[in-house]
C-alpha positions in Angstrom: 50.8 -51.1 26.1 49.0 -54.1 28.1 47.4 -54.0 31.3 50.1 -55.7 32.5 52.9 -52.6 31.6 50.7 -50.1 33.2 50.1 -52.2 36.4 53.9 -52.5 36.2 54.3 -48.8 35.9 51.9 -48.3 38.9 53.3 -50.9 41.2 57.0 -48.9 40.4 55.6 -46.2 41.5 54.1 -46.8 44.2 57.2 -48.5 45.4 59.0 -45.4 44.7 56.5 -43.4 47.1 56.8 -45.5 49.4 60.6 -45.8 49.6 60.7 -41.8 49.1 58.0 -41.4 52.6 60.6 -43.7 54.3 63.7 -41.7 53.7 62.3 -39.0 54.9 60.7 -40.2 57.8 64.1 -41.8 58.7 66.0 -38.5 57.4 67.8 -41.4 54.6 68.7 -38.9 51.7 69.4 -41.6 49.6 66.3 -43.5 50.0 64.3 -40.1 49.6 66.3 -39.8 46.3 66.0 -43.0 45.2 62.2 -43.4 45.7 62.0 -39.7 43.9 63.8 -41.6 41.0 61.5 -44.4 41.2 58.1 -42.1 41.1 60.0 -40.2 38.4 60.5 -43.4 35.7 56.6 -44.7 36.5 55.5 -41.6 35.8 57.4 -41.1 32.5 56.2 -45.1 31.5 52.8 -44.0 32.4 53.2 -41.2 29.9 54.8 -43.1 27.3 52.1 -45.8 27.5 49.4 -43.3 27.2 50.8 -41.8 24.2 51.2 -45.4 22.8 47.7 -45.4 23.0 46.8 -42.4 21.6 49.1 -42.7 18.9 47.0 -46.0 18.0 43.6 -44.7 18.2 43.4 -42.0 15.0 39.3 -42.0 15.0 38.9 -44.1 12.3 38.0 -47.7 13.8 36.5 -49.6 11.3 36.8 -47.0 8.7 39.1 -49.0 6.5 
């Protein structure tokens, strides 16, 4: 739930995108595929660190 993990997340997406433009612009199907599998797992990491960090915050800082 660091910076770190979400800068992680981003940069593996962003590879994926990149990989995925590439494929296509080459016509690679399996570079298209795999990039789309790349964007695919950030994006899910993304949404499991942001639930993390929901599940953390219940609105009662300092109320203990």
């Amino acid at each position: 739930m660091s910076i770190f993990d979400k800068a992680k997340a981003k940069a593996e997406e962003l590879l994926g995108r990149a990989e995925q433009v590439y494929g296509e612009s080459h016509g690679d199907a399996a570079a298209t595929v795999a990039g789309e599998a790349h964007v695919l797992e950030a994006e899910a990491e993304e949404e499991e660190l942001e639930r993390q960090e929901h599940r953390d915050d219940d609105g009662l800082a300092g109320a203990r």
